[in-house]
PANU-643637 format. One record per atom (N, C-alpha, C, O, CB): residue in three letters; x, y, z. Coordinates in steps of 0.001 Angstrom, whole numbers, plus 500000, padded with zeros to 6 digits. Each point is the difference from the previous one (the first is absolute). Glycine has a CB too. Example, Ala and Ser with C-alpha at 12.3 -4.5 7.8 and 13.67 -1.06 7.14 Angstrom:
ALA513190494310507800 ALA499110501190500000 ALA500900501200500000 ALA501036499981500665 ALA497072498846500581 SER501542502223498034 SER500820501190500060 SER499230501090500730 SER500509501108500169 SER500675498264497686 
This chain:
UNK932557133240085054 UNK498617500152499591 UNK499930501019498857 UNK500752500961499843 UNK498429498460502501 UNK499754500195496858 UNK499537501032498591 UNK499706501002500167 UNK498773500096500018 UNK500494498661499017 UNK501212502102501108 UNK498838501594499913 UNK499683499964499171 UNK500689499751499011 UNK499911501755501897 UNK497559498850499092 UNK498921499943499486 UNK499824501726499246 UNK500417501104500348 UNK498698496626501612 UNK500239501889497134 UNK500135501388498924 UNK498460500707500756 UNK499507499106500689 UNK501888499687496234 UNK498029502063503123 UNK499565500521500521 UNK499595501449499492 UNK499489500954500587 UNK501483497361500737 UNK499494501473497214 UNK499868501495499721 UNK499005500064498356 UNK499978500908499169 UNK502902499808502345 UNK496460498084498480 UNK498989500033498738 UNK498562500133500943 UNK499689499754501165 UNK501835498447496715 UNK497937502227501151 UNK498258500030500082 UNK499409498709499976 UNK500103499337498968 UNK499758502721499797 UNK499462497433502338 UNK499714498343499794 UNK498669500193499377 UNK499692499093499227 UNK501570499613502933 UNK497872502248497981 UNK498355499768499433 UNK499827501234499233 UNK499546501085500364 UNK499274497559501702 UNK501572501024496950 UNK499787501370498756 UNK498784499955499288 UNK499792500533498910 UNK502561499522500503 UNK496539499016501527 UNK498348500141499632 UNK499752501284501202 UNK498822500327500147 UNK500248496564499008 UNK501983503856501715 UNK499287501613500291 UNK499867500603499233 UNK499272500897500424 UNK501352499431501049 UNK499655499890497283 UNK499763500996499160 UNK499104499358498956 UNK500035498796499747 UNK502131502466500776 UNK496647500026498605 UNK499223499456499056 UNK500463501245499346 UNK500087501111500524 UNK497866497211500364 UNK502334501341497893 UNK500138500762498728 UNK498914500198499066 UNK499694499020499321 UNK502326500228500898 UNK497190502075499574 UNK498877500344499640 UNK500574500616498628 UNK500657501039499935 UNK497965499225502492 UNK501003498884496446 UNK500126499835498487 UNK498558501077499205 UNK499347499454499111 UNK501921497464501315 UNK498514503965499822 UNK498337500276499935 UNK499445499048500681 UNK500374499837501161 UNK499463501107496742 UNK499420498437501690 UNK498625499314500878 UNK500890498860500169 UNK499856499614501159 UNK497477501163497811 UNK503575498457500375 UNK500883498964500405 UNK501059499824501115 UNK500935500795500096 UNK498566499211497869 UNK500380499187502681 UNK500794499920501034 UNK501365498962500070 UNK499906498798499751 UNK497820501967501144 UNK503494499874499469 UNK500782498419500181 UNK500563499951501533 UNK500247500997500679 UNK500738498820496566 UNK499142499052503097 UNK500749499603501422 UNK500764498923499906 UNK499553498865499835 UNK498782501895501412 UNK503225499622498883 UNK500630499217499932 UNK500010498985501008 UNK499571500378501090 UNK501271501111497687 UNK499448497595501163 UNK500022498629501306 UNK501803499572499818 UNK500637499601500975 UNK496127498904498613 UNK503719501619499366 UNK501428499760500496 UNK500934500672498794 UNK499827499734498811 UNK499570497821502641 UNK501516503264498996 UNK501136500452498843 UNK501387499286499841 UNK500308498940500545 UNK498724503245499882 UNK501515498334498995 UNK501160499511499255 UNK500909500381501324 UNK500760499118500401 UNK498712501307496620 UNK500508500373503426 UNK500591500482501717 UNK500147498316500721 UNK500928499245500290 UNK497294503723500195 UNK499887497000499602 UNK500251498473501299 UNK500462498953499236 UNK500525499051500582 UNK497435501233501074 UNK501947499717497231 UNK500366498699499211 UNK501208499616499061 UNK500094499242499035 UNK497717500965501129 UNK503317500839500680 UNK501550500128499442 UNK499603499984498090 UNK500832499604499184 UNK500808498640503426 UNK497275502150497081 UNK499549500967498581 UNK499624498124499317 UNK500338499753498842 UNK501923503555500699 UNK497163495752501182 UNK499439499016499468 UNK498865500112499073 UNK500020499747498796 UNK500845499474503018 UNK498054501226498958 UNK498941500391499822 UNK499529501455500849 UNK500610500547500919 UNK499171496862498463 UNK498884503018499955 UNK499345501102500531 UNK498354499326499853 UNK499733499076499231 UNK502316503154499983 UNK497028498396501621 UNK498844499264500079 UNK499109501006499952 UNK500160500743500969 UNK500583497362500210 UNK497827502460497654 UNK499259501056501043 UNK499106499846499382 UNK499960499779498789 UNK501284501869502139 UNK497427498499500222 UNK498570500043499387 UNK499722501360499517 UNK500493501060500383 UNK498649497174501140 UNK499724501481497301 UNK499706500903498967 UNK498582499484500194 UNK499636498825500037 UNK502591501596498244 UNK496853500975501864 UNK498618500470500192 UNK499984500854498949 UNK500777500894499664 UNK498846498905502748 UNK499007499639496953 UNK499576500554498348 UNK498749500201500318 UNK499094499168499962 UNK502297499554498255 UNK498551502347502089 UNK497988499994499753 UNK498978499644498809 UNK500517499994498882 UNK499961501801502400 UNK498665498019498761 UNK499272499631499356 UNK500079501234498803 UNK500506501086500285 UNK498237497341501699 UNK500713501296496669 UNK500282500698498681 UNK501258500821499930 UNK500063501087499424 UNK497558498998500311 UNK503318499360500852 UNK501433501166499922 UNK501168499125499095 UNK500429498848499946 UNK499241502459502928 UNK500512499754496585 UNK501248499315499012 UNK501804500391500258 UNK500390501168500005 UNK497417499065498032 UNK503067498665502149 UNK501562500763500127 UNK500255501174499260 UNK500018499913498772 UNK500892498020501485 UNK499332503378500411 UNK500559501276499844 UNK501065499991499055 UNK500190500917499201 UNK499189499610502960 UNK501295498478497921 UNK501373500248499328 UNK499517499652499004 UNK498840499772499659 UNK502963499920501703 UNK499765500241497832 UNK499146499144498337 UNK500666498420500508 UNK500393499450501029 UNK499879502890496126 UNK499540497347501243 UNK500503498387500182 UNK501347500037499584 UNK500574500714499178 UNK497248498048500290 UNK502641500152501403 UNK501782500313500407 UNK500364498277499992 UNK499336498965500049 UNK500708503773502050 UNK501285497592497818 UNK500655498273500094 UNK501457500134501383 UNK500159501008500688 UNK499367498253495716 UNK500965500026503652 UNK500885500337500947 UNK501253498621499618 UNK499586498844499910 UNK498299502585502173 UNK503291498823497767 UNK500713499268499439 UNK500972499086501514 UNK500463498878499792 UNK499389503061497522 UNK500328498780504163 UNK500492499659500696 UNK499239498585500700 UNK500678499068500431 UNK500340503428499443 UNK497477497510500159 UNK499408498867501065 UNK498839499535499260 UNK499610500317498876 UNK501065500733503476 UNK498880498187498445 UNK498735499310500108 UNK498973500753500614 UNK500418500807500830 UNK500741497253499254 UNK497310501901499705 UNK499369500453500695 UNK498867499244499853 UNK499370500058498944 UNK501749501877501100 UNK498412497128501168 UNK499238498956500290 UNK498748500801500533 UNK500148500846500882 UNK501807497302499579 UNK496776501564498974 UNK498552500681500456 UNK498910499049500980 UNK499269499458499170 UNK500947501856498343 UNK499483498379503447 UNK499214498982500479 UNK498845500836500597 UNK500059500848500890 UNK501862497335499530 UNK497247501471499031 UNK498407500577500359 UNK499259499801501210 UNK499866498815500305 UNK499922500851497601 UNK499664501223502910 UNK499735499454501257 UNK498444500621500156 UNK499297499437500839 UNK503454500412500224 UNK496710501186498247 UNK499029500605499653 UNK499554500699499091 UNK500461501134499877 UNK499854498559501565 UNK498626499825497625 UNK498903500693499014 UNK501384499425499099 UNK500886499202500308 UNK497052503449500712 UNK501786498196497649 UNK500536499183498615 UNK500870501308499808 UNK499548501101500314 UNK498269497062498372 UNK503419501675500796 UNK500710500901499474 UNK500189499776498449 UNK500078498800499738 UNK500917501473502544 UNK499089500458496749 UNK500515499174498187 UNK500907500831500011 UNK500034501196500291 UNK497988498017497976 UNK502966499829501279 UNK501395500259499889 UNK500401499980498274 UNK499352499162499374 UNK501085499638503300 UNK500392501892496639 UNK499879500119498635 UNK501745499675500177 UNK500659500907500509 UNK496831501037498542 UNK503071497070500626 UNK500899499192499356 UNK500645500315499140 UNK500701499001500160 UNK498292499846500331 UNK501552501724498533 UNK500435499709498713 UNK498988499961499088 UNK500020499157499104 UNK501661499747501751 UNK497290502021499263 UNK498948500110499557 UNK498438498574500242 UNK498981499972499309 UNK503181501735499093 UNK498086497588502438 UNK499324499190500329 UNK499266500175501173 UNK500721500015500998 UNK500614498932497797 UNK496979501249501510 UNK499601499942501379 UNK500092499085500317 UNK499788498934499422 UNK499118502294500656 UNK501565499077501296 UNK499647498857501498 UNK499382500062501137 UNK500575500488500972 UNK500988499073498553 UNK497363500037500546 UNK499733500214500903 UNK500150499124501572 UNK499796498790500106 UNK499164502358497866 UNK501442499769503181 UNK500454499456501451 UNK498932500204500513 UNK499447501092499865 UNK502791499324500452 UNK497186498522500435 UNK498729499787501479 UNK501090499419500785 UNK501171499633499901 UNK496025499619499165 UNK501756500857501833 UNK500405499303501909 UNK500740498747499875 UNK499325498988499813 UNK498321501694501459 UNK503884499187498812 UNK500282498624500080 UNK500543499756498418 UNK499845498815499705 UNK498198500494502382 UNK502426501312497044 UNK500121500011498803 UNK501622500615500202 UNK500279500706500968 UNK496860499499498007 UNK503991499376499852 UNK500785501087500154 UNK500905499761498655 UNK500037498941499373 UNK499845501348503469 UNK500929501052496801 UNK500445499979498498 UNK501487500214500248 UNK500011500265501202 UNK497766500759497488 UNK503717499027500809 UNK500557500170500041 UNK500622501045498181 UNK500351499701498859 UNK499213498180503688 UNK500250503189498170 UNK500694500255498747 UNK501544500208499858 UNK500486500497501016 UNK497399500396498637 UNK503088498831499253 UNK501023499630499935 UNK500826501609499446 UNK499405500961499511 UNK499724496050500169 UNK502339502883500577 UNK500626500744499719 UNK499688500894498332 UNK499989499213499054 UNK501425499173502894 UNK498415502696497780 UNK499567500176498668 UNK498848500228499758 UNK499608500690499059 UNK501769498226500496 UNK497901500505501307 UNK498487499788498931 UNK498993501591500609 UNK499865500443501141 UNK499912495821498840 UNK499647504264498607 UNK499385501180500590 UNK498922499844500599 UNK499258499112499580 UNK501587501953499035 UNK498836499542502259 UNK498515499373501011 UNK499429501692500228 UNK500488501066499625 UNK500628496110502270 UNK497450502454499009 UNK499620500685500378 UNK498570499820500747 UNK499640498833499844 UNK502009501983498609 UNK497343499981502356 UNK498756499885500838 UNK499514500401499887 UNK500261501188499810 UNK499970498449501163 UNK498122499802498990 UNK498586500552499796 UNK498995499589501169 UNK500025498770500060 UNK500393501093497361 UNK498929500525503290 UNK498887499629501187 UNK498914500009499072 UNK499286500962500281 UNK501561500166502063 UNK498588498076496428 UNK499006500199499312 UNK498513499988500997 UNK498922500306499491 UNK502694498653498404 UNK498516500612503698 UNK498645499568500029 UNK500134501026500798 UNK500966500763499996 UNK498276496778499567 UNK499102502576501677 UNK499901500855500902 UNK500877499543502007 UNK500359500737500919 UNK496993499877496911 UNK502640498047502014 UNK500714499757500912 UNK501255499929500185 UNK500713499193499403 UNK497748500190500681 UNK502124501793501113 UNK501250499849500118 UNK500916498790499966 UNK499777498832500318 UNK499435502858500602 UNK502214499083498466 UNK500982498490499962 UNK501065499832500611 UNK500982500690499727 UNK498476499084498469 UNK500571499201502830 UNK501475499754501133 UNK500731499446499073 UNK499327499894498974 UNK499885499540503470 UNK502232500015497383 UNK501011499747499567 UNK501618499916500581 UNK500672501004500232 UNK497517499733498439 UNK502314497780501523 UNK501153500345500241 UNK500689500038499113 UNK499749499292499025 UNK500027500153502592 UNK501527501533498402 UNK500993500408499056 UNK501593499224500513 UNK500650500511500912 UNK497765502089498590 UNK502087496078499745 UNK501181500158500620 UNK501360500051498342 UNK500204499319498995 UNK498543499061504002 UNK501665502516497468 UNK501567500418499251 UNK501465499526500703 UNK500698500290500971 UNK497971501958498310 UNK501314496378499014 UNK501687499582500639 UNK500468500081498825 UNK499460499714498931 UNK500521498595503050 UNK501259502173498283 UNK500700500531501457 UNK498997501523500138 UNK499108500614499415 UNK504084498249500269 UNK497648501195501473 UNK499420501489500701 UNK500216501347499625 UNK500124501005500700 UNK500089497805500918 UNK499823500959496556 UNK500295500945499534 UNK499812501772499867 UNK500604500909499430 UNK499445496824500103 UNK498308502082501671 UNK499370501127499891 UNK499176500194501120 UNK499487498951500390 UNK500676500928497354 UNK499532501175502930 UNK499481500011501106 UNK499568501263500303 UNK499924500795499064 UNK501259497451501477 UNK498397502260501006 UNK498827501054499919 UNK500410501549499524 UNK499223500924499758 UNK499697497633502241 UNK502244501443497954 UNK500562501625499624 UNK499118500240498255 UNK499294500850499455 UNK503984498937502105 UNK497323498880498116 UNK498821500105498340 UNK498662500940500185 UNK499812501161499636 UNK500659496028499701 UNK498616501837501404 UNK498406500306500345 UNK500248501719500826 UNK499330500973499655 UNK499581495736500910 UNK501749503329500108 UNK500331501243500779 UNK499977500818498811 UNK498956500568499679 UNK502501498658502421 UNK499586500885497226 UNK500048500875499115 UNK498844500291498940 UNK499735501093499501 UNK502464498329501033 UNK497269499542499269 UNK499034500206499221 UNK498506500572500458 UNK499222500693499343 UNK502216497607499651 UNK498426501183502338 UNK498762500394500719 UNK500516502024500173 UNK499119500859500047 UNK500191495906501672 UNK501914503519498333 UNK499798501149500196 UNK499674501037498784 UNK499420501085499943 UNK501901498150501944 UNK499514499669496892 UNK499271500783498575 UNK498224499986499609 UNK499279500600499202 UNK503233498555499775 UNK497318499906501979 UNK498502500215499736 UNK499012500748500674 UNK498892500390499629 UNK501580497839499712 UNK500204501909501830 UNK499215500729501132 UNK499822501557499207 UNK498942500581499760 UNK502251497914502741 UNK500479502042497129 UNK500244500906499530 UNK499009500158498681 UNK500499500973499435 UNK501818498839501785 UNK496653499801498052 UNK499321499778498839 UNK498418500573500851 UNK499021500454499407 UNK502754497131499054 UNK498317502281502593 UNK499179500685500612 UNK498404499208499562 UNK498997500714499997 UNK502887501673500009 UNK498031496515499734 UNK498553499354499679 UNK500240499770498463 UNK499292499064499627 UNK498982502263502275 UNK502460499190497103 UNK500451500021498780 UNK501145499196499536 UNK501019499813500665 UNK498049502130499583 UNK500692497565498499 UNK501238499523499582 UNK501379499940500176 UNK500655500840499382 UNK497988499444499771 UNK502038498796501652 UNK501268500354499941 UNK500946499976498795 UNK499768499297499016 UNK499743500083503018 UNK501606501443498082 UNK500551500495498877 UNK500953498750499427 UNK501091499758500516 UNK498737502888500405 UNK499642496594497964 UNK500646498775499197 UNK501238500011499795 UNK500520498896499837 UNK497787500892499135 UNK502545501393500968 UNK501144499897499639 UNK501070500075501219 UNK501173499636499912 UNK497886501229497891 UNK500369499628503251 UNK500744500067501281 UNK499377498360500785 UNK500778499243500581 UNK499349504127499624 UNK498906496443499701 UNK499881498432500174 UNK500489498917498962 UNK499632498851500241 UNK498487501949500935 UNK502719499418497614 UNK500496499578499537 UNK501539499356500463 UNK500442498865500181 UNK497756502438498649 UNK502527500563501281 UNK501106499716501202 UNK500177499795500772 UNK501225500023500114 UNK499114500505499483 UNK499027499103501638 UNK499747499124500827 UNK500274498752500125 UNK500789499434500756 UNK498108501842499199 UNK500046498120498852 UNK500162498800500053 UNK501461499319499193 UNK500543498910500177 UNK496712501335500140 UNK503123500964498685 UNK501485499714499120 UNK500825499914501432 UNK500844499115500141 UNK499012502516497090 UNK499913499172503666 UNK501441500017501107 UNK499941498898501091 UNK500929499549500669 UNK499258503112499204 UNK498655497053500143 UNK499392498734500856 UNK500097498221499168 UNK499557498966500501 UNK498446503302500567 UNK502647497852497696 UNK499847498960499370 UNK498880499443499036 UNK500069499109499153 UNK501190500833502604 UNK497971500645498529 UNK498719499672498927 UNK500280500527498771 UNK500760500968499997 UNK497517499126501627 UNK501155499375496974 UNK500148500950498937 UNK498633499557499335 UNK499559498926499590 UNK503275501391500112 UNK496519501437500397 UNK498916500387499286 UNK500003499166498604 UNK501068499804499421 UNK498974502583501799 UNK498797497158498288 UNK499720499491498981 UNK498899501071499018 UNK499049500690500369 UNK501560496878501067 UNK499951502232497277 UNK498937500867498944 UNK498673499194500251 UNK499974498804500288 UNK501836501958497556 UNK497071500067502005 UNK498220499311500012 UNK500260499068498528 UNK500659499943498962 UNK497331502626502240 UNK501263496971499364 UNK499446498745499119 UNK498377499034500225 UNK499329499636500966 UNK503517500234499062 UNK497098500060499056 UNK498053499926499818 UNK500085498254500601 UNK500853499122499871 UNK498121502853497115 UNK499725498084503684 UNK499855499190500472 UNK498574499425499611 UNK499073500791500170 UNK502701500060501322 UNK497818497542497873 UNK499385499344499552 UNK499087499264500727 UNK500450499156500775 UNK501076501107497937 UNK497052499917501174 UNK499507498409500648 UNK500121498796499657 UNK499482499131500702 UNK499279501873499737 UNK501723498769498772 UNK500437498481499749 UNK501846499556500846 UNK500461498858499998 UNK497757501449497036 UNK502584501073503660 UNK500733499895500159 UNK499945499215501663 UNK501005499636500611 UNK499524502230497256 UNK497901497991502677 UNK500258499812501359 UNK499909498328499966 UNK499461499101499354 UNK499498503435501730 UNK502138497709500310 UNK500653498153500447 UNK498656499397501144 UNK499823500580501071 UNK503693500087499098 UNK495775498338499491 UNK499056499651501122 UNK500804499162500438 UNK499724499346501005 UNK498043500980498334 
């Protein structure tokens, strides 16, 4: 008979990772999924915009499926916007980023393949922000972060209304 492994975390939705007002909960890591995939919902409140800057990530995929209120997602300089039942895949490379333009909060599932990245990221970062004390967290230490986590910060770049995807 198989002995059974017994030594992973089966429901890694106990923990919520508090982003400032953003929240993530993972539903599955790279742990349960021999690093297939990682899975986690992302809570955006209403008028809140991603903390970080806009970043690309060269290792995975990162698939967005909308489950509440509208999220706009900025592409490669292109809006998109995600509702309930809607979902985007953005591809290896491409710089992205999040806006909650309206007043109603926004559910979202997040899935990353492979399982390139997972909650120690958000950990780390929720503690640079906590540490900001209600204030800005510090851009250049959330920079490294995300350099050591795989993401790479992208320079700003202006963004157009004629640039959004209906």
């Amino acid at each position: 008979m198989a002995q059974q492994t017994t030594d992973f975390k089966v429901n890694p939705s106990d923990e919520t990772i508090r982003l400032g007002p953003l929240t993530v909960r993972f539903l599955i890591t790279g742990e349960n999924s021999n690093g297939s995939v990682a899975t986690f919902e992302l809570t955006v409140p209403g008028a809140q915009r991603l903390m970080a800057p806009a970043h690309s990530h060269d290792h995975y995929e990162e698939t967005i499926y909308g489950i509440d209120g509208v999220l706009t997602w900025t592409v490669d300089g292109k809006l998109i916007d995600v509702g309930p039942g809607q979902a985007l895949c953005i591809a290896r490379g491409a710089v992205h980023r999040f806006d909650n333009n309206g007043s109603q909060d926004v559910k979202v599932l997040c899935v990353i393949t492979p399982a390139a990245i997972g909650p120690q990221y958000f950990r780390e970062v929720a503690e640079l922000t906590a540490a900001a004390a209600g204030g800005p967290p510090d851009r250049a230490k959330i920079a490294e972060i995300m350099r050591r986590h795989g993401l790479t910060p992208a320079a700003p770049r202006p963004v157009t209304p004629e640039a959004r995807v209906d």
